[in-house]
PDB file as gemmi writes it, atoms N, CA and C in Angstrom:
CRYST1    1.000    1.000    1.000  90.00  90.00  90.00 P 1                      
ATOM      1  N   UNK A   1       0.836  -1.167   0.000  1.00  0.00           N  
ATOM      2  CA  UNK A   1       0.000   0.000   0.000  1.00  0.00           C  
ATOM      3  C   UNK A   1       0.881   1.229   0.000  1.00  0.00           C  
ATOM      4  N   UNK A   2       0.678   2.485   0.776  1.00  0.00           N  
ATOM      5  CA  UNK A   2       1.453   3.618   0.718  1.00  0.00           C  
ATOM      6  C   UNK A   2       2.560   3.017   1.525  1.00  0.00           C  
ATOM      7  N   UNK A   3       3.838   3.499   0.594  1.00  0.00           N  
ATOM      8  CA  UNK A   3       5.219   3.513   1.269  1.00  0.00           C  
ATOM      9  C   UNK A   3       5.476   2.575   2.449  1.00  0.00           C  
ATOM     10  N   UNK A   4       4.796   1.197   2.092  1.00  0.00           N  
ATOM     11  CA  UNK A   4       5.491   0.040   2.651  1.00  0.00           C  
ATOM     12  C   UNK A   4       4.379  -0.749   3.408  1.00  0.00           C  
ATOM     13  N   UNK A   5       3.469   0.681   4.343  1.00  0.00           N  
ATOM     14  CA  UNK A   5       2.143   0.191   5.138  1.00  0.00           C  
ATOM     15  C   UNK A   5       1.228  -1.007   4.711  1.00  0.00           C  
ATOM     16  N   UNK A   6       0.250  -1.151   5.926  1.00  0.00           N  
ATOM     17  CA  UNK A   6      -0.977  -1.566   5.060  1.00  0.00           C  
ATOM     18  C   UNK A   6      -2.531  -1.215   5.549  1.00  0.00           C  
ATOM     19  N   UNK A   7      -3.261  -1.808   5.195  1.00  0.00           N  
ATOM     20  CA  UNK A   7      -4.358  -1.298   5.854  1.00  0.00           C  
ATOM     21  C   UNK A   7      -5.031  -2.363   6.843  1.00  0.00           C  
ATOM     22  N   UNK A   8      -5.416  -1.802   7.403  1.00  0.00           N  
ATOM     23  CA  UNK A   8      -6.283  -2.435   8.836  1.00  0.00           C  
ATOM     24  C   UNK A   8      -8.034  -2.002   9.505  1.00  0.00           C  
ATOM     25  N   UNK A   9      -8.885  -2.833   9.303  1.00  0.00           N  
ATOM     26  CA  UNK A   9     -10.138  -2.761  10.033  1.00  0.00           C  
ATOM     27  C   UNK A   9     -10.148  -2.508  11.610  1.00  0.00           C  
ATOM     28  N   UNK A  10     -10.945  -1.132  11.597  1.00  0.00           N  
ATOM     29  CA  UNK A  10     -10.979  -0.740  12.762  1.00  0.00           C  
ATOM     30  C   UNK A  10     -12.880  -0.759  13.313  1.00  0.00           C  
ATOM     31  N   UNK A  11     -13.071  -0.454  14.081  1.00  0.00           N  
ATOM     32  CA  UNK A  11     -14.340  -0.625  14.858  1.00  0.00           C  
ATOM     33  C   UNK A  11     -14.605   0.383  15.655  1.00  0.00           C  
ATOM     34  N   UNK A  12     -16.233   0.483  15.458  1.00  0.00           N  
ATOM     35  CA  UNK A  12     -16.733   1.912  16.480  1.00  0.00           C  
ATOM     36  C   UNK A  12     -17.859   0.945  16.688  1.00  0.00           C  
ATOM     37  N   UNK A  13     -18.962   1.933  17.586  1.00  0.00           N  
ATOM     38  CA  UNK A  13     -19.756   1.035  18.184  1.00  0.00           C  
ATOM     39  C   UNK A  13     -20.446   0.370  17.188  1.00  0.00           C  
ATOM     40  N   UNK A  14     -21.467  -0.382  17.260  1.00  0.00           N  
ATOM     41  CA  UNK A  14     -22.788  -1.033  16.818  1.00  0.00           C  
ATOM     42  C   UNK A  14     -23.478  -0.240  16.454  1.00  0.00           C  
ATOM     43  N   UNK A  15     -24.052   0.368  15.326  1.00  0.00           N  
ATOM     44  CA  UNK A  15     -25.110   0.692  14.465  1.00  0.00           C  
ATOM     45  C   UNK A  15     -25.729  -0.081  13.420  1.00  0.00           C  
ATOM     46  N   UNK A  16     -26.728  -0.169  13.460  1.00  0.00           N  
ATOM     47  CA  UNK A  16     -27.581  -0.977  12.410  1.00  0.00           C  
ATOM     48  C   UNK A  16     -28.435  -0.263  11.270  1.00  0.00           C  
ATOM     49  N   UNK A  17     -27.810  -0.112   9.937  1.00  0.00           N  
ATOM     50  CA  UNK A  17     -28.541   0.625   9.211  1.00  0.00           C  
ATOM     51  C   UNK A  17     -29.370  -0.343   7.438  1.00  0.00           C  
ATOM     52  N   UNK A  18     -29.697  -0.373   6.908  1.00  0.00           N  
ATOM     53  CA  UNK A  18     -30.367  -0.689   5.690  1.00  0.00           C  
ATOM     54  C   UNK A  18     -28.889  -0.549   4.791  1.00  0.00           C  
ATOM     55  N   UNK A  19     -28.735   0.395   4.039  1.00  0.00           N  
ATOM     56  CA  UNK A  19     -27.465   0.623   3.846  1.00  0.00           C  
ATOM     57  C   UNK A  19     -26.495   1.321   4.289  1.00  0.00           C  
ATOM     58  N   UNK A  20     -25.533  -0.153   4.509  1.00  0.00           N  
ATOM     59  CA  UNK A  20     -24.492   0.284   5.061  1.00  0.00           C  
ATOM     60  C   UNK A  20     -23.096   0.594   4.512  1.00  0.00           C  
ATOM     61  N   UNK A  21     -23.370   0.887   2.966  1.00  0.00           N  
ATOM     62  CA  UNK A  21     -22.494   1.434   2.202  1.00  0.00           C  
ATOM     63  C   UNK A  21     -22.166   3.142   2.918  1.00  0.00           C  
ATOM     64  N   UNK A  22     -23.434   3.671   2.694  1.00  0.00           N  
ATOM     65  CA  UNK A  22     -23.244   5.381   2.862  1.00  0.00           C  
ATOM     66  C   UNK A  22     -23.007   5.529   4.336  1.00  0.00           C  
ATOM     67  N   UNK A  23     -23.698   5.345   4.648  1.00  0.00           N  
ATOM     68  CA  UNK A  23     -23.271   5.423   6.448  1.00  0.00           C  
ATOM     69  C   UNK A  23     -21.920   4.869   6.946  1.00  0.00           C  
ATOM     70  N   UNK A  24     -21.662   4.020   6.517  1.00  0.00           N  
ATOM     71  CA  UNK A  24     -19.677   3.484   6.491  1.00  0.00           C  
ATOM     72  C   UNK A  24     -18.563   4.771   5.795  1.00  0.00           C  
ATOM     73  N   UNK A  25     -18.630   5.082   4.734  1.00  0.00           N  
ATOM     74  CA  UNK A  25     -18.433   6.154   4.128  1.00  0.00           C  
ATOM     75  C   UNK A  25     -18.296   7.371   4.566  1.00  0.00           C  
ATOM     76  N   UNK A  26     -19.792   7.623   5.088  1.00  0.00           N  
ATOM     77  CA  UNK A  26     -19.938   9.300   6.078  1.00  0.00           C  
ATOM     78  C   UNK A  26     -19.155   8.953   6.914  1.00  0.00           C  
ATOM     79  N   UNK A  27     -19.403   8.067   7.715  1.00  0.00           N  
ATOM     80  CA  UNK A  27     -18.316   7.636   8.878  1.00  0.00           C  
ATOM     81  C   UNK A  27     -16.880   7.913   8.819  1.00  0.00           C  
ATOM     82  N   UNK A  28     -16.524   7.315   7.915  1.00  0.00           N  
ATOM     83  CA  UNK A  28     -15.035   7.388   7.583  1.00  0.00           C  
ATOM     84  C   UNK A  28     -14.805   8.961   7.097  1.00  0.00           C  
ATOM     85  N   UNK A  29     -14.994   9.597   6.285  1.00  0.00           N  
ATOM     86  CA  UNK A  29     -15.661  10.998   5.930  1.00  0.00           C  
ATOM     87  C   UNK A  29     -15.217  11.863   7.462  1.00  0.00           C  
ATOM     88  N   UNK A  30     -16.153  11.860   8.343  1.00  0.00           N  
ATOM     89  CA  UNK A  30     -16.485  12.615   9.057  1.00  0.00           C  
ATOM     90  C   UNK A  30     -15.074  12.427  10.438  1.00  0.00           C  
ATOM     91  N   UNK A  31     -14.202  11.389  10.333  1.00  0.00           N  
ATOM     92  CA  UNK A  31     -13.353  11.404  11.156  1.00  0.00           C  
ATOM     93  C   UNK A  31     -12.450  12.659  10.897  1.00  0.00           C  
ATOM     94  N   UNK A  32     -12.152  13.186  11.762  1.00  0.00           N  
ATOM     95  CA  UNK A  32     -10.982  14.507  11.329  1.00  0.00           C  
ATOM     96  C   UNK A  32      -9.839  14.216  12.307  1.00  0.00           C  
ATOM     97  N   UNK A  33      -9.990  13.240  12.801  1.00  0.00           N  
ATOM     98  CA  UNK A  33      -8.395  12.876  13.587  1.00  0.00           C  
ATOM     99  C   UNK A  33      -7.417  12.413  12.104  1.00  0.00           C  
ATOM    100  N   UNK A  34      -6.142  12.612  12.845  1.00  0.00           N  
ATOM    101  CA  UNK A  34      -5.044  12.231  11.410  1.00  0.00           C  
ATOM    102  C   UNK A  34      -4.982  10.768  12.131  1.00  0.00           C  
ATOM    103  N   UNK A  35      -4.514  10.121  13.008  1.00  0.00           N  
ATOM    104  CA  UNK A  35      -4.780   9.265  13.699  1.00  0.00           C  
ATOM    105  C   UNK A  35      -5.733   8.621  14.533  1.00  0.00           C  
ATOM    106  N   UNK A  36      -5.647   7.311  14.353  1.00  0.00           N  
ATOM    107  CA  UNK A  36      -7.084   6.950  14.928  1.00  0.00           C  
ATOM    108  C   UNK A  36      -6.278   5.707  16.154  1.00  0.00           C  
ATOM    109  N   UNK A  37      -7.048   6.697  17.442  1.00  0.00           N  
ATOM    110  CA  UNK A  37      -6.269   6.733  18.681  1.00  0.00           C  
ATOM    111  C   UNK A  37      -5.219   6.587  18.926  1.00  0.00           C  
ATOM    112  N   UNK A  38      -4.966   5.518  19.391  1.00  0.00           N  
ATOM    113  CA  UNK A  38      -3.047   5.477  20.372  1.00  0.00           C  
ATOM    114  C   UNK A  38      -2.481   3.664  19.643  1.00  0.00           C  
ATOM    115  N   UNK A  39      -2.989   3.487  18.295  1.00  0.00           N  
ATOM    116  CA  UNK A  39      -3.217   2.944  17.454  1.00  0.00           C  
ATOM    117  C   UNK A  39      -1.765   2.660  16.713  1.00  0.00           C  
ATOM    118  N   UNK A  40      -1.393   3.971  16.279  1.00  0.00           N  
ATOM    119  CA  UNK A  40      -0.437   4.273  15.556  1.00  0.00           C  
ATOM    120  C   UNK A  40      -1.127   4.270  13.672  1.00  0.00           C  
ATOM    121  N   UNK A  41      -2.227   4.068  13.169  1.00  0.00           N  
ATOM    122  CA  UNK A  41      -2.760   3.885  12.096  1.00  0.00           C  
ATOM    123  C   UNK A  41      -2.884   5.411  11.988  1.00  0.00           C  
ATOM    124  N   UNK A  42      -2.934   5.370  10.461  1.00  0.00           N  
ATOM    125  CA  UNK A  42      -3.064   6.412  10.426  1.00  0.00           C  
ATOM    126  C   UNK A  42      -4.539   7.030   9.250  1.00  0.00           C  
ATOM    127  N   UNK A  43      -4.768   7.909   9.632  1.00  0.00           N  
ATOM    128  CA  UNK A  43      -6.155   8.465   8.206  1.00  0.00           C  
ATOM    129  C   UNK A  43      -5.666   9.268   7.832  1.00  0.00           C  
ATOM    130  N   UNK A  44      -5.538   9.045   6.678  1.00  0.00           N  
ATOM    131  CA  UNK A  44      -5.398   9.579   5.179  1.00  0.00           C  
ATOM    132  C   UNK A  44      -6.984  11.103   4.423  1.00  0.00           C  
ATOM    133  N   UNK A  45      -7.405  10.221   5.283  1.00  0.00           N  
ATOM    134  CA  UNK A  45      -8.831  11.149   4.618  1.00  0.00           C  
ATOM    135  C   UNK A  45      -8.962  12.477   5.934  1.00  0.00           C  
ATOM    136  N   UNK A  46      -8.440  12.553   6.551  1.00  0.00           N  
ATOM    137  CA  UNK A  46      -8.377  13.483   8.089  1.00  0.00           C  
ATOM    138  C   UNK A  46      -8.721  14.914   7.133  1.00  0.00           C  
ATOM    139  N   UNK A  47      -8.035  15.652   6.576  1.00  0.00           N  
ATOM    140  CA  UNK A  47      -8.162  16.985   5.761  1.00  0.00           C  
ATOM    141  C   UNK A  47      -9.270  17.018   4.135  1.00  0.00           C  
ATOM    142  N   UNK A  48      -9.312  15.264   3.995  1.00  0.00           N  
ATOM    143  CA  UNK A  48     -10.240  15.424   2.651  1.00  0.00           C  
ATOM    144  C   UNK A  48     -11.961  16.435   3.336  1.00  0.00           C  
ATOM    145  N   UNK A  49     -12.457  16.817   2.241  1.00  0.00           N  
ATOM    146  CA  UNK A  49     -13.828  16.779   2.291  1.00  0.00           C  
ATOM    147  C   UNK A  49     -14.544  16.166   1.144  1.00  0.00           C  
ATOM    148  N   UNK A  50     -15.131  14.996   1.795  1.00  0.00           N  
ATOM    149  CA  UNK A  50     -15.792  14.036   1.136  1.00  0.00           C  
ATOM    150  C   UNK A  50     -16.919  13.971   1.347  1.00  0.00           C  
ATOM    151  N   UNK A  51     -18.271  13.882   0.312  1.00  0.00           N  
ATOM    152  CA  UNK A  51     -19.564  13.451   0.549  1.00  0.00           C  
ATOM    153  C   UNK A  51     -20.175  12.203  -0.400  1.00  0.00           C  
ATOM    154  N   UNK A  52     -20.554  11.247   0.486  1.00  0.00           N  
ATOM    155  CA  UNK A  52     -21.033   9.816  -0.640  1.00  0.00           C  
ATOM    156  C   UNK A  52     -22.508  10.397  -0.969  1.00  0.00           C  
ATOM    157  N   UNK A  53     -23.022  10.259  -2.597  1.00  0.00           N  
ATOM    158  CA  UNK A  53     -23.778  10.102  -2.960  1.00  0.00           C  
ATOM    159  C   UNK A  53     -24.860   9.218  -3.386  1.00  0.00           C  
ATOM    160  N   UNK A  54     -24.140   8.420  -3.381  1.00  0.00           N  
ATOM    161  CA  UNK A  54     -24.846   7.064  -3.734  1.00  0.00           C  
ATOM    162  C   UNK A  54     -24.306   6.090  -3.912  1.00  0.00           C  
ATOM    163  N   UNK A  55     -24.791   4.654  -4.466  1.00  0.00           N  
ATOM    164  CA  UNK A  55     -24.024   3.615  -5.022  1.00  0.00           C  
ATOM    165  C   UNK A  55     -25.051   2.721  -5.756  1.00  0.00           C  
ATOM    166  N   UNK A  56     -24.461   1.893  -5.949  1.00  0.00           N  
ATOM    167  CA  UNK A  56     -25.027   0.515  -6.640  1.00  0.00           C  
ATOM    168  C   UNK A  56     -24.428  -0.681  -6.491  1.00  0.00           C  
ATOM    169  N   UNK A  57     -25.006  -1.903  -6.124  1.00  0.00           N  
ATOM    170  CA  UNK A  57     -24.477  -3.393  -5.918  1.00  0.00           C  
ATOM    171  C   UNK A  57     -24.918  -4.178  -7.008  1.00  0.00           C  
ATOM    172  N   UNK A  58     -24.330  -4.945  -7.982  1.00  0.00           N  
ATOM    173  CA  UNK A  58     -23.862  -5.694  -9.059  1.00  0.00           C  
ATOM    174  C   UNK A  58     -23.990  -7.181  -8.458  1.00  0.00           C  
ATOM    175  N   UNK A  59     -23.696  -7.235  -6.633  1.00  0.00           N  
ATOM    176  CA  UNK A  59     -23.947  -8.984  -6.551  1.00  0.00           C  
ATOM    177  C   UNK A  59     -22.307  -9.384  -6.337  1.00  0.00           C  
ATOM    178  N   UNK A  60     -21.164  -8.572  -7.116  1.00  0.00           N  
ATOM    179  CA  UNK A  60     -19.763  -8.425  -7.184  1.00  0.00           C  
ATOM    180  C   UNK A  60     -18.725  -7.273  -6.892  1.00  0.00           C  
ATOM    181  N   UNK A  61     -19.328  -5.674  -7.643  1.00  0.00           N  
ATOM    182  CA  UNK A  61     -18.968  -4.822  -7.373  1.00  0.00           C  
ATOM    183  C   UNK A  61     -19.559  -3.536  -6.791  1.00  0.00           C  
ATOM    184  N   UNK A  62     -19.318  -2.853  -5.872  1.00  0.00           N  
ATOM    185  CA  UNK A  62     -19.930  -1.922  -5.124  1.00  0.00           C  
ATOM    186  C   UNK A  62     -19.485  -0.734  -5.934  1.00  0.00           C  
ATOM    187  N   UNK A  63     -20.374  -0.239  -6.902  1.00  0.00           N  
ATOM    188  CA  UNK A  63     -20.023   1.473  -7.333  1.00  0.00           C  
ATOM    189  C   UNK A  63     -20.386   2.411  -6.665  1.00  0.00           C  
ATOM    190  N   UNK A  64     -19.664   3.121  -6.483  1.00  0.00           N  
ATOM    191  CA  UNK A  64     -19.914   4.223  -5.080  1.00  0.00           C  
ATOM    192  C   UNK A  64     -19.567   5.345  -5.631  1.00  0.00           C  
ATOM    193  N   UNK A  65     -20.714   6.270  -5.538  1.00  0.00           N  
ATOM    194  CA  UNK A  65     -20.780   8.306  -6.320  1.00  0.00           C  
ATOM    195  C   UNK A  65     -20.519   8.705  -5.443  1.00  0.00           C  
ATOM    196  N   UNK A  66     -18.955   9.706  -5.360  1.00  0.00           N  
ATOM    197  CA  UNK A  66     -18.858  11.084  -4.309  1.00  0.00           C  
ATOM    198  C   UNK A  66     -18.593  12.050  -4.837  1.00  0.00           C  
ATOM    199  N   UNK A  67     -18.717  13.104  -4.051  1.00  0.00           N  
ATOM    200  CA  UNK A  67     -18.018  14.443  -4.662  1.00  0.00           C  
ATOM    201  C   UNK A  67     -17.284  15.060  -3.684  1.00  0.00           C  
ATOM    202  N   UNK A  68     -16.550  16.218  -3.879  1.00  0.00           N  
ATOM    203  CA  UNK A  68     -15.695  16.580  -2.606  1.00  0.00           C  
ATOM    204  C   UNK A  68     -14.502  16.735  -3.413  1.00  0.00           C  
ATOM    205  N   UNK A  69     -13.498  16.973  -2.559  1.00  0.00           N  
ATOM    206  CA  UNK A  69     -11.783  16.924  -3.019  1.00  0.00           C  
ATOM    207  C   UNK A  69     -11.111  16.279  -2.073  1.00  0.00           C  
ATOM    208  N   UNK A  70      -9.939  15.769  -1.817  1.00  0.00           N  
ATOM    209  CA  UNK A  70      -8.861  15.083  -1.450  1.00  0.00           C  
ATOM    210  C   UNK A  70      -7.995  16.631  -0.970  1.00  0.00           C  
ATOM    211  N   UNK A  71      -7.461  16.450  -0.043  1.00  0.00           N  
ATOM    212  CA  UNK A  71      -6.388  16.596   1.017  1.00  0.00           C  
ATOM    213  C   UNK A  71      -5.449  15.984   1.165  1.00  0.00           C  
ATOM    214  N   UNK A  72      -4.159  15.863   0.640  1.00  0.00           N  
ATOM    215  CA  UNK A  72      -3.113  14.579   1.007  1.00  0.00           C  
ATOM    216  C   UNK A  72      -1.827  15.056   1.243  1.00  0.00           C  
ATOM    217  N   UNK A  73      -1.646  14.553   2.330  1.00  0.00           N  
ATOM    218  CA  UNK A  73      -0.410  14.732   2.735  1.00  0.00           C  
ATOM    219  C   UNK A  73       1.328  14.244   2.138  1.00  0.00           C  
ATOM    220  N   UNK A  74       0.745  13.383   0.646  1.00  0.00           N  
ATOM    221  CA  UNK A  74       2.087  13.193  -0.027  1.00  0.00           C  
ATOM    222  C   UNK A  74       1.518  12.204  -0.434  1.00  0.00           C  
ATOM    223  N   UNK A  75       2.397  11.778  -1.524  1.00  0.00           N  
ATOM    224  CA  UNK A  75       2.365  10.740  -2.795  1.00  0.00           C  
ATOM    225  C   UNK A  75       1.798   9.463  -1.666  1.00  0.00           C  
ATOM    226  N   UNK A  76       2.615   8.793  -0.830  1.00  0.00           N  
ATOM    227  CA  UNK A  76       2.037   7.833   0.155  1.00  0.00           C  
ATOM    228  C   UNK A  76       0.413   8.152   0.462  1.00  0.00           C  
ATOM    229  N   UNK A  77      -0.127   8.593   0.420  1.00  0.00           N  
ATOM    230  CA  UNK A  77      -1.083   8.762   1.133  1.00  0.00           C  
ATOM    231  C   UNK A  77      -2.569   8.220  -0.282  1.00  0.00           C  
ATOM    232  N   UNK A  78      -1.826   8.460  -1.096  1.00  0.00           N  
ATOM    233  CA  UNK A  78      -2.456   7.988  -2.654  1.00  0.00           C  
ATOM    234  C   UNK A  78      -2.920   6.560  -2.353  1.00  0.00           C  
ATOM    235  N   UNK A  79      -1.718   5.205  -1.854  1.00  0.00           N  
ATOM    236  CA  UNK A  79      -2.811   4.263  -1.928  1.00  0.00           C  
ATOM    237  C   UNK A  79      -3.371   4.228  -0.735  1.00  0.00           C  
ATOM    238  N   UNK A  80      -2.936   5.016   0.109  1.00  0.00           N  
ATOM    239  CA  UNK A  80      -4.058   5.090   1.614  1.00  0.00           C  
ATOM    240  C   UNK A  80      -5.516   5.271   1.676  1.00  0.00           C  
ATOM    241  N   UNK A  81      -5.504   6.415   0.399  1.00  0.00           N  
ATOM    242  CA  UNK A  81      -6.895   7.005   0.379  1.00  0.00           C  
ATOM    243  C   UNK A  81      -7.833   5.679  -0.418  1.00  0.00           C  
ATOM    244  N   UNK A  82      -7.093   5.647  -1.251  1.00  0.00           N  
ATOM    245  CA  UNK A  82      -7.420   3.960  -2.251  1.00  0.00           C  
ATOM    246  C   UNK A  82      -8.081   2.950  -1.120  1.00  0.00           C  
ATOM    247  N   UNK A  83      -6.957   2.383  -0.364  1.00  0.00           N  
ATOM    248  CA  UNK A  83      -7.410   1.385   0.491  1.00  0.00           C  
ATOM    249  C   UNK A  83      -8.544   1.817   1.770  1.00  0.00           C  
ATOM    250  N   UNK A  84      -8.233   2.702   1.854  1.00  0.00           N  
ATOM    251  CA  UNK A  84      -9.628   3.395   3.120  1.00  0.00           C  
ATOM    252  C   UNK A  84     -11.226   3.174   2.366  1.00  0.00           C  
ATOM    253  N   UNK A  85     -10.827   3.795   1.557  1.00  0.00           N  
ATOM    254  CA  UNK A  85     -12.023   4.012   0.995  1.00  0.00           C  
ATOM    255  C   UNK A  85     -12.918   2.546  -0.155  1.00  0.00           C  
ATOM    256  N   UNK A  86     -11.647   2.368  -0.753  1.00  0.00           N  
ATOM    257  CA  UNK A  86     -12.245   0.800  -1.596  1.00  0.00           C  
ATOM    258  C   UNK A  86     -12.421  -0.229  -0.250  1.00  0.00           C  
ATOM    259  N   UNK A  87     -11.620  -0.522   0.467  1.00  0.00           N  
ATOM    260  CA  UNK A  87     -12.191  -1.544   1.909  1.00  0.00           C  
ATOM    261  C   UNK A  87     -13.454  -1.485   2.337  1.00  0.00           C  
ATOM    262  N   UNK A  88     -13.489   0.206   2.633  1.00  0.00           N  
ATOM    263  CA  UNK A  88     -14.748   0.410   3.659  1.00  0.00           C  
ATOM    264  C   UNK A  88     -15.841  -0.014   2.743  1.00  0.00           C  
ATOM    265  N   UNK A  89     -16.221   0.314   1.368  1.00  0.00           N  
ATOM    266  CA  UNK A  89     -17.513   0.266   0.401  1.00  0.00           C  
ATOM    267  C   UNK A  89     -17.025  -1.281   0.263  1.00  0.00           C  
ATOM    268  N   UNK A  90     -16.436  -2.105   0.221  1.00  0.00           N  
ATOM    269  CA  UNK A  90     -16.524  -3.098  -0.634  1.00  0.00           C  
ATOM    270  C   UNK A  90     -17.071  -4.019   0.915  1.00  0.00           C  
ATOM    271  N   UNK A  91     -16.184  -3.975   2.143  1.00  0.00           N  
ATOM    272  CA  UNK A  91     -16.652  -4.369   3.676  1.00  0.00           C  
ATOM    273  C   UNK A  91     -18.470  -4.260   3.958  1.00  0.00           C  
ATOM    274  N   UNK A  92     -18.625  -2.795   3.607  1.00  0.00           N  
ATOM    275  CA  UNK A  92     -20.222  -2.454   3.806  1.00  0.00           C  
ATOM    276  C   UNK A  92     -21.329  -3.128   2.927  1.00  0.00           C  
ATOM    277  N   UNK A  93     -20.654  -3.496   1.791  1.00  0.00           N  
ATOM    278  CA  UNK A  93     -21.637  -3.982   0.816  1.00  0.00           C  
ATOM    279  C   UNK A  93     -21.513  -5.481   0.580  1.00  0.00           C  
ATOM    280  N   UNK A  94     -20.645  -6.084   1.408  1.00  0.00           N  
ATOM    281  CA  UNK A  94     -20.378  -7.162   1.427  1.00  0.00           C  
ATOM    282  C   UNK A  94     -19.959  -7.654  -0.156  1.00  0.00           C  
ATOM    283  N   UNK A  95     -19.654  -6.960  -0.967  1.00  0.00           N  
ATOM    284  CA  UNK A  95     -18.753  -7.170  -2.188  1.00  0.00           C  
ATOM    285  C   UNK A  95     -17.220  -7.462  -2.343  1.00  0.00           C  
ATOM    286  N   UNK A  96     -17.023  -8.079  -3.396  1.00  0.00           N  
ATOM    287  CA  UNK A  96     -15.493  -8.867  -3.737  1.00  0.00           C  
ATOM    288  C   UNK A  96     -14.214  -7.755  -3.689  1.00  0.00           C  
ATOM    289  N   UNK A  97     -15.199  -6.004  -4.759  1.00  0.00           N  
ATOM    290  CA  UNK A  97     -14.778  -5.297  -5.493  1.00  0.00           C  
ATOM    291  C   UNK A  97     -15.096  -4.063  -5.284  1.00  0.00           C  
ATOM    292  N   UNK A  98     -14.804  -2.790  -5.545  1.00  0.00           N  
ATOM    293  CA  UNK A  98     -15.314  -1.489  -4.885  1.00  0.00           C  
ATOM    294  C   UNK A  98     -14.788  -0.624  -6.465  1.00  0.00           C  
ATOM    295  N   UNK A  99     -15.621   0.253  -7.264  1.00  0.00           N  
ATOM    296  CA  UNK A  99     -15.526   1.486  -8.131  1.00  0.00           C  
ATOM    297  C   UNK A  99     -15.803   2.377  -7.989  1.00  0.00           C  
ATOM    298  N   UNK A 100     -14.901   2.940  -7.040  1.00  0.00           N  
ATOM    299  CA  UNK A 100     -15.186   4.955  -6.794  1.00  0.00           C  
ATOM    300  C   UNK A 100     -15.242   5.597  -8.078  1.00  0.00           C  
ATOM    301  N   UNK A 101     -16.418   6.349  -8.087  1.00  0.00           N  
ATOM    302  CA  UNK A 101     -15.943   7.739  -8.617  1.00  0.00           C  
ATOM    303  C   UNK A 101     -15.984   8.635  -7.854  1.00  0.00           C  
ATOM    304  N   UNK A 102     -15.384   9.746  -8.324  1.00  0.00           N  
ATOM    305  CA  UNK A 102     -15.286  11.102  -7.671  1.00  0.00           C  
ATOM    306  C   UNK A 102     -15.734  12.357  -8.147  1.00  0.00           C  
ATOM    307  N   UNK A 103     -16.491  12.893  -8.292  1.00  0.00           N  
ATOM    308  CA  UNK A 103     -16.594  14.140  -8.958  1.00  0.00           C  
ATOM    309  C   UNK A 103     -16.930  13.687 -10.730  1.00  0.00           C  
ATOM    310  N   UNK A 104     -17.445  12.427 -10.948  1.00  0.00           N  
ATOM    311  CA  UNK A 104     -17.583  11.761 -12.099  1.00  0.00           C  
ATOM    312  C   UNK A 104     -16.422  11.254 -13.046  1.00  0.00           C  
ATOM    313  N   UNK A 105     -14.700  10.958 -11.704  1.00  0.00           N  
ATOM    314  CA  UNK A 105     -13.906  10.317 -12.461  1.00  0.00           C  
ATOM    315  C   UNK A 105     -13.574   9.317 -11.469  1.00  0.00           C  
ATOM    316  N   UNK A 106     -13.065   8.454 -11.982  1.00  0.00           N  
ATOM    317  CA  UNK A 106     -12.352   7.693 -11.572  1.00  0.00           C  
ATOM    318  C   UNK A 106     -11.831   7.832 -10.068  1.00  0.00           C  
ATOM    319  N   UNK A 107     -11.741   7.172  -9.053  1.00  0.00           N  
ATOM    320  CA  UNK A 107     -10.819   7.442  -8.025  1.00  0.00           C  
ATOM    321  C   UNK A 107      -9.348   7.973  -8.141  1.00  0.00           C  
ATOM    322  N   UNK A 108      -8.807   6.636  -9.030  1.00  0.00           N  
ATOM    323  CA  UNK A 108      -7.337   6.886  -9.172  1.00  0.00           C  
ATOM    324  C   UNK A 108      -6.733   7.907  -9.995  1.00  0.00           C  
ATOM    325  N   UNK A 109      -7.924   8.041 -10.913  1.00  0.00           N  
ATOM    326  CA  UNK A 109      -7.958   9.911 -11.741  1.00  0.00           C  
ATOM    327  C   UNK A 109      -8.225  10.766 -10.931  1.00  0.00           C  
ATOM    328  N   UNK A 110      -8.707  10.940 -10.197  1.00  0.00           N  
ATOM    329  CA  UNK A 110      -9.408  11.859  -9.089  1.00  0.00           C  
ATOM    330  C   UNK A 110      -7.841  11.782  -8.155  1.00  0.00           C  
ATOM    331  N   UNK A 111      -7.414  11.432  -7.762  1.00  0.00           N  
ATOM    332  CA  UNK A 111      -6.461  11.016  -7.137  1.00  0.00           C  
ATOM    333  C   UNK A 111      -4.910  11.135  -7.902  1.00  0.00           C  
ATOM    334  N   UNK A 112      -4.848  11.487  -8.859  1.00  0.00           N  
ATOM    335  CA  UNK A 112      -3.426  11.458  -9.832  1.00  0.00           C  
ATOM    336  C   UNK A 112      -2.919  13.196  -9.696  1.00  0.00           C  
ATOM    337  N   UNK A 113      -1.409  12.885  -9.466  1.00  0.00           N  
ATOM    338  CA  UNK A 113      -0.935  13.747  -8.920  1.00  0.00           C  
ATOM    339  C   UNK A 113      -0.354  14.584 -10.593  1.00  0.00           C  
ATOM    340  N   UNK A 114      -1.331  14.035 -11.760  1.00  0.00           N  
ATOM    341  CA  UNK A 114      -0.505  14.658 -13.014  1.00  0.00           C  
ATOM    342  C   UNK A 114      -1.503  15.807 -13.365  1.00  0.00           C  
TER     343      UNK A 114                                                      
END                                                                             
């Protein structure tokens, strides 16, 4: 993943929602710690402003609509935002696979430092 890391499932309380794509999402979204506690992990999305719009389930792949911009603290943080965000939608939707867009591109376009 970024510069050697990897990613890791973390836990907050018990909520029970219908879909739990967007509400996983806002969640992750709405953290503004750079770190998540005494952990040593780190969030990548801490300075983004992100809003999920929607999605769709395929049965395989979770497509997930946001808009917003990215905040990043350096090239590393590129597959951070990747793995935060494709985990959490693909975890919530119980899918194989996760297709962000962003602003109607691509994640990793949305995300390219060219």
């Amino acid at each position: 993943m970024g510069c050697g890391d990897s990613a890791v499932a973390t836990f907050t309380e018990p909520v029970t929602f219908r879909d739990k794509v967007g509400p996983s999402l806002s969640r992750l979204f709405a953290n503004k710690n750079e770190m998540i506690g005494q952990s040593g992990l780190v969030n990548a999305l801490h300075s983004s402003d992100l809003t999920y719009q929607g999605g769709s389930f395929d049965g395989i792949t979770i497509t997930v609509y946001l808009t917003g911009s990215f905040a990043l603290g350096g090239v590393c943080d590129i597959p951070r935002v990747e793995a935060q965000i494709n985990l959490t939608a693909a975890t919530a939707a119980g899918a194989r696979d996760a297709a962000v867009i962003v602003n109607g591109r691509p994640l990793a376009e949305a995300l390219s430092l060219k």
